[in-house]
OpenMM code with the backbone's topology and positions (N, CA, C; nanometers):
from openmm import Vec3, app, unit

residues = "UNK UNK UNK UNK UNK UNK UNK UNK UNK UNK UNK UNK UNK UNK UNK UNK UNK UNK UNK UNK UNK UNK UNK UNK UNK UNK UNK UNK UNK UNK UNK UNK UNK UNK UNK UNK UNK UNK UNK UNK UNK UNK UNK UNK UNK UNK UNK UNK UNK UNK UNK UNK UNK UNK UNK UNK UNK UNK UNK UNK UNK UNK UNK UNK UNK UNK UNK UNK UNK UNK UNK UNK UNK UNK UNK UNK UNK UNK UNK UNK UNK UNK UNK UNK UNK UNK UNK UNK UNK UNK UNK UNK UNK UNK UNK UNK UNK UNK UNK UNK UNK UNK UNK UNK UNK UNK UNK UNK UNK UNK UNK UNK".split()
positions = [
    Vec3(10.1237, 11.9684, 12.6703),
    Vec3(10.2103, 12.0671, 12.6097),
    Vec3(10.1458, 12.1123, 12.4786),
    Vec3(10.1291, 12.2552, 12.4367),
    Vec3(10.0768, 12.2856, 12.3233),
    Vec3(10.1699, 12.3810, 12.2624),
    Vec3(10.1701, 12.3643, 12.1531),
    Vec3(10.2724, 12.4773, 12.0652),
    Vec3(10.2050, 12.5765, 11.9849),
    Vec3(10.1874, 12.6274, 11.9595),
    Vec3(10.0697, 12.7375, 11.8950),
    Vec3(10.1502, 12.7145, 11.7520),
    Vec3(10.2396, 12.6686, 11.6802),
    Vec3(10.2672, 12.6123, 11.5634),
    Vec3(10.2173, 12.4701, 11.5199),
    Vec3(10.1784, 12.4029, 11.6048),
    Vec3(10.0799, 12.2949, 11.5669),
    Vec3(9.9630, 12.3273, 11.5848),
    Vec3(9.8728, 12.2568, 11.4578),
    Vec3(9.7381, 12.2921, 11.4838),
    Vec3(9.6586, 12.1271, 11.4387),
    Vec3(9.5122, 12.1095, 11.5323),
    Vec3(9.4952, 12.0047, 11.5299),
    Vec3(9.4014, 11.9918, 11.3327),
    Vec3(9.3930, 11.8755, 11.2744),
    Vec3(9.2886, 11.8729, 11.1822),
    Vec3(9.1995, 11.7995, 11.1952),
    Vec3(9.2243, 11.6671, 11.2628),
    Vec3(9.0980, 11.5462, 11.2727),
    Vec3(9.1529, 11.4963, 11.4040),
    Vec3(9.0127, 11.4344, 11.3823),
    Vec3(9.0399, 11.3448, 11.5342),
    Vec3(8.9394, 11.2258, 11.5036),
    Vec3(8.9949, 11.0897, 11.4615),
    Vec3(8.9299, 10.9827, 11.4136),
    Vec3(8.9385, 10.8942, 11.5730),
    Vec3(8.8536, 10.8326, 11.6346),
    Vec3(8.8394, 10.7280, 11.7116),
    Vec3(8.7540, 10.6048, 11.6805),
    Vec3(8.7913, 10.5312, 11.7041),
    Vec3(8.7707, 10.3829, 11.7291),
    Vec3(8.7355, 10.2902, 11.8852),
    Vec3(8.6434, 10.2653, 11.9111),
    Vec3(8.6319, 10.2222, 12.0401),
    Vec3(8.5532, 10.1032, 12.0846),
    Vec3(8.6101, 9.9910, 12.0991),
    Vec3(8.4906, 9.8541, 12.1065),
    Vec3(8.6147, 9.8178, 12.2261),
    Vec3(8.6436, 9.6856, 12.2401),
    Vec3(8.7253, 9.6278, 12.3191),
    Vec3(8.8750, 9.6058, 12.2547),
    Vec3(8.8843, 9.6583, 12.1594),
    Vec3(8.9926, 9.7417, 12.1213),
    Vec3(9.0155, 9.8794, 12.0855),
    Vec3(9.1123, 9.9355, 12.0685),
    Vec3(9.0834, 10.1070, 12.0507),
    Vec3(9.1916, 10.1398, 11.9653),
    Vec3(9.1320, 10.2232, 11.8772),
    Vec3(9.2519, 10.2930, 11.7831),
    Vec3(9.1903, 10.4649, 11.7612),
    Vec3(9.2915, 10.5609, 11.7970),
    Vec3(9.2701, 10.6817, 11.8231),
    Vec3(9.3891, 10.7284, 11.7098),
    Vec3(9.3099, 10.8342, 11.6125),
    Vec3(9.4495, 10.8964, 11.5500),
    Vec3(9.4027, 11.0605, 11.5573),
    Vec3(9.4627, 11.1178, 11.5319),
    Vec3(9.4941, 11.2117, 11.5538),
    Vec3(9.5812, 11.2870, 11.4397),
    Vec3(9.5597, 11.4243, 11.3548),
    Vec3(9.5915, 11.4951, 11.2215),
    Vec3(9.6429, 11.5856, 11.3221),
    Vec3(9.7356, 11.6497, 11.2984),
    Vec3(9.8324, 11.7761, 11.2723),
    Vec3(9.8983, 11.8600, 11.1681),
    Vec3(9.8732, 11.9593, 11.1562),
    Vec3(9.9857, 12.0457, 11.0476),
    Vec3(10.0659, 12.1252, 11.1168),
    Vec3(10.2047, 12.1329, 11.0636),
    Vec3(10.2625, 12.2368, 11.1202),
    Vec3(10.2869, 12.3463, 11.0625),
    Vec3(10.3836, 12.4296, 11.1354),
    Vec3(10.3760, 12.5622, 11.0601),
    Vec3(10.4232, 12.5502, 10.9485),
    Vec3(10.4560, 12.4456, 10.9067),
    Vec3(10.5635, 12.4534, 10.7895),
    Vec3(10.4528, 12.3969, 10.6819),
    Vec3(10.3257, 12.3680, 10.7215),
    Vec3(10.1892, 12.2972, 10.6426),
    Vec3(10.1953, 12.1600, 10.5725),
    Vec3(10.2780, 12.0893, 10.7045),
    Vec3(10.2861, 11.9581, 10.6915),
    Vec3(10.2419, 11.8977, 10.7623),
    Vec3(10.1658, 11.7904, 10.7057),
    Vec3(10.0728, 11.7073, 10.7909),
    Vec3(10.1263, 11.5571, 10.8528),
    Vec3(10.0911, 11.5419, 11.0013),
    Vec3(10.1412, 11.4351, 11.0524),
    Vec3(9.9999, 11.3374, 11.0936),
    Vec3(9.9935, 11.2534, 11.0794),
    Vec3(9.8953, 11.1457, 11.1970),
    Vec3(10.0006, 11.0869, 11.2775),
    Vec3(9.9196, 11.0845, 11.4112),
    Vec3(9.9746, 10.9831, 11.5246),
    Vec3(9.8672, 10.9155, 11.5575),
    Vec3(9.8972, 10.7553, 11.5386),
    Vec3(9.7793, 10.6694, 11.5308),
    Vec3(9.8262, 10.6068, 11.6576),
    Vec3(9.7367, 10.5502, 11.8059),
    Vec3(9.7310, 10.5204, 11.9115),
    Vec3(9.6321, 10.4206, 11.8737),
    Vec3(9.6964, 10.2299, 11.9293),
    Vec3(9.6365, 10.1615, 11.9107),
    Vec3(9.6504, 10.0493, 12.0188),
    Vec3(9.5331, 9.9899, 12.0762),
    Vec3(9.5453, 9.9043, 12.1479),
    Vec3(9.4503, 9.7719, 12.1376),
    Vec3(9.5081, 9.6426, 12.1556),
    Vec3(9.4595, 9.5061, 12.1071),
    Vec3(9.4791, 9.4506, 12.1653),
    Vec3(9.3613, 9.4061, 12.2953),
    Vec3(9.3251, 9.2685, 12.3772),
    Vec3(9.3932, 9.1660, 12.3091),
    Vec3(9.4938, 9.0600, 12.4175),
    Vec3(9.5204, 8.9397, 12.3560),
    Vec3(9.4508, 8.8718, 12.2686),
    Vec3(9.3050, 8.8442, 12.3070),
    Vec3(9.2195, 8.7623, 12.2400),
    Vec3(9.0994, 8.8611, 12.1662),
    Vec3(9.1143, 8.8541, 12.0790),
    Vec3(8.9575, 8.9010, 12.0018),
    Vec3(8.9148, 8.8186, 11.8717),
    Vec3(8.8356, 8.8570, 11.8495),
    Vec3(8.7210, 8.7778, 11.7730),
    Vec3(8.8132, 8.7906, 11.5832),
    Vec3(8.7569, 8.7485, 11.5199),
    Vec3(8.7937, 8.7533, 11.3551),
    Vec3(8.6987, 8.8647, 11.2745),
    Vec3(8.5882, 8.9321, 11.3599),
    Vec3(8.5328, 9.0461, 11.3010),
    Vec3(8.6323, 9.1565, 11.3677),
    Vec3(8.6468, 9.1337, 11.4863),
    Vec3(8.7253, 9.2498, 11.5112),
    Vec3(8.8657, 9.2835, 11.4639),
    Vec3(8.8931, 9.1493, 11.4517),
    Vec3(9.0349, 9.1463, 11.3892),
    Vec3(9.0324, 9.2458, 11.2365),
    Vec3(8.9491, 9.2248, 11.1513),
    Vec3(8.9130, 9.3176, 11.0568),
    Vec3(8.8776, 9.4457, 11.0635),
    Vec3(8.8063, 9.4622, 11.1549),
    Vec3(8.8110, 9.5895, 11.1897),
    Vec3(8.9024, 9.7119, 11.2331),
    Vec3(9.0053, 9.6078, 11.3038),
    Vec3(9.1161, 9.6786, 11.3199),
    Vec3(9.1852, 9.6921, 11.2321),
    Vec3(9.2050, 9.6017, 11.1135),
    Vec3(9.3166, 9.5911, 11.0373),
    Vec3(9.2281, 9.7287, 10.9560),
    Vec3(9.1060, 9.7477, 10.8954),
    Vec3(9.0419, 9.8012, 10.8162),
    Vec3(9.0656, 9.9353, 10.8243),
    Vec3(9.0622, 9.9641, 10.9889),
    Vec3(9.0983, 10.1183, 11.0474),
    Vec3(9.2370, 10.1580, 11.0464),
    Vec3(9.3161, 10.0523, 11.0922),
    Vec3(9.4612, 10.1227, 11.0721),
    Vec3(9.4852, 10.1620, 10.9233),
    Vec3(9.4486, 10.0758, 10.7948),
    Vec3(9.4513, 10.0642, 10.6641),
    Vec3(9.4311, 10.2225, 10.6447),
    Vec3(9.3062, 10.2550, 10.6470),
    Vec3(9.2679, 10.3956, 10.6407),
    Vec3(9.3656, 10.5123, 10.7026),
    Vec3(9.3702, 10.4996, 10.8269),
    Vec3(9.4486, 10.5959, 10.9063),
    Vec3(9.6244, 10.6129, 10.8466),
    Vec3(9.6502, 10.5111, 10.8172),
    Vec3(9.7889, 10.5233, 10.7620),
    Vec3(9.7696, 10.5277, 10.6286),
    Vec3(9.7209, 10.5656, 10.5601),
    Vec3(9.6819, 10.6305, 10.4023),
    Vec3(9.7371, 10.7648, 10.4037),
    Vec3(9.6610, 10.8048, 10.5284),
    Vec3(9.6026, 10.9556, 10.4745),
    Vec3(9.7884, 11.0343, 10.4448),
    Vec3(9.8279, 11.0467, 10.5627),
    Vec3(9.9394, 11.1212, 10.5786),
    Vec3(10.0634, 11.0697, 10.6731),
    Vec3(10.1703, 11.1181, 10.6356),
    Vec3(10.3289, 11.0530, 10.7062),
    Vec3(10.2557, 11.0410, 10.8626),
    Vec3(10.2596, 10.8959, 10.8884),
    Vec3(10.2124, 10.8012, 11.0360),
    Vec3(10.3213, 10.8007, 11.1576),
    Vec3(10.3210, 10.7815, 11.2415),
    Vec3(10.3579, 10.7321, 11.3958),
    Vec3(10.2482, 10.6986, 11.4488),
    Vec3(10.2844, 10.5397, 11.4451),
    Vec3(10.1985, 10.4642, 11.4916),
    Vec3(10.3046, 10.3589, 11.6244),
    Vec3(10.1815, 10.4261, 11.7021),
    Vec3(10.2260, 10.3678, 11.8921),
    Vec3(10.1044, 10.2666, 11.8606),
    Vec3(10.1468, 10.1587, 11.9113),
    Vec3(10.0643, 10.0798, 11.9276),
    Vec3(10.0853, 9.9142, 12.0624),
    Vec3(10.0005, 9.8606, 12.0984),
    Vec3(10.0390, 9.7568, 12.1771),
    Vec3(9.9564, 9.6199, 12.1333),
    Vec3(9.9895, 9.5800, 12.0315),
    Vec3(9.9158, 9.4609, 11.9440),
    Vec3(9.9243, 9.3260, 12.0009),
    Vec3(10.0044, 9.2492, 12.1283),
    Vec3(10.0041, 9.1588, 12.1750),
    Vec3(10.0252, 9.0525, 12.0561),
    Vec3(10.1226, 9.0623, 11.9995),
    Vec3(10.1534, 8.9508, 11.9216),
    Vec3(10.2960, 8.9326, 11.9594),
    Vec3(10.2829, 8.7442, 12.0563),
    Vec3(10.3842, 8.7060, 12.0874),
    Vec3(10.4349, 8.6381, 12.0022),
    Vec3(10.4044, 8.6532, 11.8676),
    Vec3(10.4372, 8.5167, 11.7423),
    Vec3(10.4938, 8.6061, 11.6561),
    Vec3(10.5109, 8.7399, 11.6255),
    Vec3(10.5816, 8.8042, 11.5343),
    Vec3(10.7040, 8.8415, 11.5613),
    Vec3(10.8232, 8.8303, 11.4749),
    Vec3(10.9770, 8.8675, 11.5291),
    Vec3(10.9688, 9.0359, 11.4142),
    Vec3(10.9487, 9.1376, 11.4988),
    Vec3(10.9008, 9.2473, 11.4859),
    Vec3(11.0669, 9.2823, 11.4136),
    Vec3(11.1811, 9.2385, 11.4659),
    Vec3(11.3100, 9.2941, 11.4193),
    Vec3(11.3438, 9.2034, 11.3098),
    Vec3(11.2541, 9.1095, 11.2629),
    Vec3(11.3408, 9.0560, 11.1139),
    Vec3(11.1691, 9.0165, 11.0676),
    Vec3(11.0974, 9.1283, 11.0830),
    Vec3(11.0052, 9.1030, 10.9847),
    Vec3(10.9450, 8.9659, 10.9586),
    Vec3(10.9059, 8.8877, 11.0666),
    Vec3(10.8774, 8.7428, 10.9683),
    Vec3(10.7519, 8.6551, 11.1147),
    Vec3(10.7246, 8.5854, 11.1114),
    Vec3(10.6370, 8.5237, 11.2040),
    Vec3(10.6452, 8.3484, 11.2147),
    Vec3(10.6249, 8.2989, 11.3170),
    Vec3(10.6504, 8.1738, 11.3077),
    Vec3(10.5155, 8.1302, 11.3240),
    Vec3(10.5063, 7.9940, 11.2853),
    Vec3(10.3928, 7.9251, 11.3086),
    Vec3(10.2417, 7.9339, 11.3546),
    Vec3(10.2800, 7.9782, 11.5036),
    Vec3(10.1825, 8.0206, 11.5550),
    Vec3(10.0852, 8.1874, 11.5746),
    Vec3(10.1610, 8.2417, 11.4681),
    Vec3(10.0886, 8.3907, 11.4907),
    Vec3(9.9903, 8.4064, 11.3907),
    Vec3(9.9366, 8.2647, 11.3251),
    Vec3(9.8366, 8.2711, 11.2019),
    Vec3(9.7943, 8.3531, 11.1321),
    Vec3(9.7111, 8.3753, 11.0616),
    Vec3(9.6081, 8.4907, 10.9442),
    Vec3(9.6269, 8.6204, 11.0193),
    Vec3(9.5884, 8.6578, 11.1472),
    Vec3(9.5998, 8.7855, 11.2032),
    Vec3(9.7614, 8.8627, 11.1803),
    Vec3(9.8351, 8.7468, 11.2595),
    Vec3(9.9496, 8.8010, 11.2836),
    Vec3(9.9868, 8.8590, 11.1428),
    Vec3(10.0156, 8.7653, 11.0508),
    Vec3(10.0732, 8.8237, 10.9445),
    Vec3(10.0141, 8.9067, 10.8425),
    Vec3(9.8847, 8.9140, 10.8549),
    Vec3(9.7934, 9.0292, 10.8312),
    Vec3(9.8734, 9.1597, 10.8615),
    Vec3(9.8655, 9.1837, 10.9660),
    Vec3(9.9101, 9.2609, 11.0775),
    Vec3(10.0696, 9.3511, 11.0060),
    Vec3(10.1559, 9.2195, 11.0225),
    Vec3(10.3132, 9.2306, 10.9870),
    Vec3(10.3034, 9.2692, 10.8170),
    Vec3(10.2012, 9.2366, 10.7533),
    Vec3(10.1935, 9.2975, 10.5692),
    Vec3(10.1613, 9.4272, 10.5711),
    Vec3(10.0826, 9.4628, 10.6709),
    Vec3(10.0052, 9.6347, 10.6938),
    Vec3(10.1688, 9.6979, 10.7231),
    Vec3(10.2221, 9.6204, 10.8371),
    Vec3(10.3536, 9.7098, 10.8511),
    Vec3(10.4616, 9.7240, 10.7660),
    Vec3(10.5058, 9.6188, 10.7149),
    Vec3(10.5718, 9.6117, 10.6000),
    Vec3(10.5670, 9.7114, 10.5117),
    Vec3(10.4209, 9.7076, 10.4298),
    Vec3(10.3729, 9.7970, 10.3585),
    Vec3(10.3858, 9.9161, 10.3348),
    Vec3(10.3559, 9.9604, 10.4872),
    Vec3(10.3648, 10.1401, 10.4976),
    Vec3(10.4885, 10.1898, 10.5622),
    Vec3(10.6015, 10.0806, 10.5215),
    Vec3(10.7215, 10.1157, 10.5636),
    Vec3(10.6783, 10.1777, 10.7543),
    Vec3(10.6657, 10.0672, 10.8175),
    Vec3(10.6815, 10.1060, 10.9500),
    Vec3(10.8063, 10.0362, 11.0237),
    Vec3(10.8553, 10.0609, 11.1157),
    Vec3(10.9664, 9.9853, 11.1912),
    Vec3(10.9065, 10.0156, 11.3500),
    Vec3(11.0227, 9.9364, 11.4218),
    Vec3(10.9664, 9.9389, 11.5438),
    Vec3(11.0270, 9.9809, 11.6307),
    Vec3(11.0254, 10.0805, 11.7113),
    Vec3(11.1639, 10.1325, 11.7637),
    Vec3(11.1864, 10.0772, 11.8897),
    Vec3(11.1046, 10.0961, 11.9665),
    Vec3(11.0358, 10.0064, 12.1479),
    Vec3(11.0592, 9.8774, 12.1531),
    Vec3(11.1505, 9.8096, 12.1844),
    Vec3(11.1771, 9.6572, 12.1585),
    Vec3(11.0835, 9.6290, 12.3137),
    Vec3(11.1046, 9.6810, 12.4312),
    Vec3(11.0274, 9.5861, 12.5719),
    Vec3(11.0312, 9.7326, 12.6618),
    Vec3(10.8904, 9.7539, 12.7245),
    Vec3(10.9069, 9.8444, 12.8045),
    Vec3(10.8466, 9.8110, 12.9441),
    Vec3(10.9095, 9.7959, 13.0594),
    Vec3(10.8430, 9.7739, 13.1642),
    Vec3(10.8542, 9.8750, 13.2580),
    Vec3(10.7228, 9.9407, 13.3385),
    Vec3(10.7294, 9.9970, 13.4366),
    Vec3(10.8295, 9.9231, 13.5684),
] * unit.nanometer
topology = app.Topology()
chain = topology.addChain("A")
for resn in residues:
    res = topology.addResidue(resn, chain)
    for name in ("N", "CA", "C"):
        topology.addAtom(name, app.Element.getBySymbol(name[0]), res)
C-alpha cells in the first residue's frame, strides 16, 4: 500500500543471523516516523548481542520509533517491566533500552 503523502527518507539494514531493518518516513504534515523491524535467534553470541543492542540504540535516537520486534526473551515480564533470574546481562540490557525510550508492548502472544 503506498500513499503519495508518505515519503520514504532512509533505509538502515542490519543483517548477520540476526536482522534489524528500519525504515524513515515523513509525512505530509513533515513529521518524521522510524519503524524499526527486528529479529533475534534464541541463541547468539555476546558480540552480537552488542551489536544489536548498539543498532537499535542508534535507530531509536533518531526520530518518534515503532519498534516490531521478536527478541525471544522467555525471562523478561514485558508487562511489569522487570526480569527474573534467568534472563541475565542481555535480557536486562535489552528491558533498559526499552524502558528508556519509553517503549511498551502492545502484542502480548501471537499464533498463526
Amino acid at each position: 500500500m503506498t500513499r503519495e503523502d508518505i515519503h520514504v527518507e532512509e533505509l538502515q539494514y542490519r543483517d548477520g543471523h540476526e536482522e534489524v531493518v528500519s525504515i524513515t518516513i515523513r509525512t505530509s504534515e513533515r513529521e518524521k516516523r522510524s519503524i524499526i523491524v527486528t529479529y533475534v535467534p534464541p541463541k547468539i553470541n555476546k558480540e552480537m548481542q552488542r551489536e544489536v543492542l548498539n543498532c537499535l540504540e542508534n535507530m531509536l535516537r533518531k526520530d518518534r520509533s515503532v519498534l516490531l520486534a521478536d527478541l525471544n526473551f522467555k525471562h523478561v515480564n514485558w508487562e511489569e517491566m522487570d526480569t527474573n533470574s534467568q534472563a541475565g546481562r542481555w535480557g536486562e540490557e535489552v528491558l533498559q533500552l526499552v524502558m528508556v525510550n519509553t517503549l511498551d508492548q502492545w502484542l502480548k502472544d501471537y499464533k498463526i
